[in-house]
C-alpha positions in Angstrom: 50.9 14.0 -127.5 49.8 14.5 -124.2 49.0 18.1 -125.0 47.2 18.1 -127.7 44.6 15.2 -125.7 44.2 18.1 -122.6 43.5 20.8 -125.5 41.1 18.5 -127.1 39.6 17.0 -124.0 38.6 20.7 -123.1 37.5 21.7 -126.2 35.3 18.6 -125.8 34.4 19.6 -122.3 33.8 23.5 -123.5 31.2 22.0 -125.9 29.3 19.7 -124.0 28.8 22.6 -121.6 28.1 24.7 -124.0 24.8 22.8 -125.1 22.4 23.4 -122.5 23.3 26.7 -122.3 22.5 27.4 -125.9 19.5 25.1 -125.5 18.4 27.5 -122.7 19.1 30.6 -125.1 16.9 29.3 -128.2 14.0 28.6 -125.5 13.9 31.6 -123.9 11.8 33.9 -125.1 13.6 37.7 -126.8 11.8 39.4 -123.9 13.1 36.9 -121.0 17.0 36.9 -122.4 16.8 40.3 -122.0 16.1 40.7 -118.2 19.5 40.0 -117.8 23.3 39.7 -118.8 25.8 37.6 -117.7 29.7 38.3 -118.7 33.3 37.2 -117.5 36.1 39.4 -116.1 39.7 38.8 -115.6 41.0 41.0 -112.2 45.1 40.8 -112.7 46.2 40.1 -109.0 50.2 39.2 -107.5 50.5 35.2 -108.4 48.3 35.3 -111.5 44.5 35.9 -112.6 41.5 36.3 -110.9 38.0 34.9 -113.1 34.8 36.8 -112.0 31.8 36.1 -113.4 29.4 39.0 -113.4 25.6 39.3 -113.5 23.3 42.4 -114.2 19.8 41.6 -113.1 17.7 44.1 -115.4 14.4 43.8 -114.1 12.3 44.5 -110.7 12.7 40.7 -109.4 15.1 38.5 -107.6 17.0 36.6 -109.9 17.9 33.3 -109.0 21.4 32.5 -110.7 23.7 29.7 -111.8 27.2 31.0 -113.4 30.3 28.5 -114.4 33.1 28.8 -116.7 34.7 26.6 -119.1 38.1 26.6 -117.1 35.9 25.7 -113.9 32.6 23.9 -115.0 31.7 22.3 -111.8 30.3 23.1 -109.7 28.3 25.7 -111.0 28.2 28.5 -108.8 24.3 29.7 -107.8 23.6 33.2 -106.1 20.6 35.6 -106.3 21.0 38.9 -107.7 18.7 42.0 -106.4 16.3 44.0 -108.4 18.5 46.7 -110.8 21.6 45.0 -109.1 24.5 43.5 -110.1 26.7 40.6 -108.7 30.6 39.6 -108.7 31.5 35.7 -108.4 34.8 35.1 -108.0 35.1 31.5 -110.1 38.8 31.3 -109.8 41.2 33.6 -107.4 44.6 32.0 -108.7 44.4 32.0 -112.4 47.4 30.9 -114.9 45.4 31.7 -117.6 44.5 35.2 -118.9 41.1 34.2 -120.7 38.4 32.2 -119.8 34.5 32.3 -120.7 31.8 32.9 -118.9 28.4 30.6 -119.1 25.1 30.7 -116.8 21.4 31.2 -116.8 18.6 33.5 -114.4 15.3 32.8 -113.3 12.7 34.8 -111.3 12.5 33.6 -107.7 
């Protein structure tokens, strides 16, 4: 019983989350969404999984970032990405879980 209330409670949790982010995605403009990408990558290290979120700043500006995932929500993680750069950010370093998804939004500084 008490597993199925964790695996609904975070499926409760991964939605919740999941609404601003979407909200920022229908607001954005094609044009804005496009400046830059955000995706999640699992490093296999001894003792278990390493989360990293990464961040590919498209454009000629800073990028003012705030990444998260739905096995570590809070707090969200903020960093600023280069011009043409990309950034790691390790979410997790110790990982029992194999899967995890990435969420976040950029803005110009």
């Amino acid at each position: 019983m008490t597993k199925i209330t964790r695996i609904a409670s975070a499926a409760l949790l991964a939605l919740v989350l999941a609404i601003p982010a979407m909200h920022h995605l229908t607001t954005s403009s094609a044009s804005a969404r496009s400046n830059y990408k955000i995706k999640g990558e699992v490093q296999v290290q001894t003792g278990g999984y390493r989360h990293v979120v990464i961040i590919k700043n498209k454009t000629r500006d800073w990028l003012n970032c705030e990444v998260w995932t739905d096995v570590d929500p809070q707090p969200p993680h903020s960093t600023r990405v280069g011009p043409r750069n990309t950034r790691e950010v390790v979410i997790r370093t110790r990982a029992e879980e194999d899967e995890f998804i990435p969420y976040g939004f950029c803005r110009n500084n």
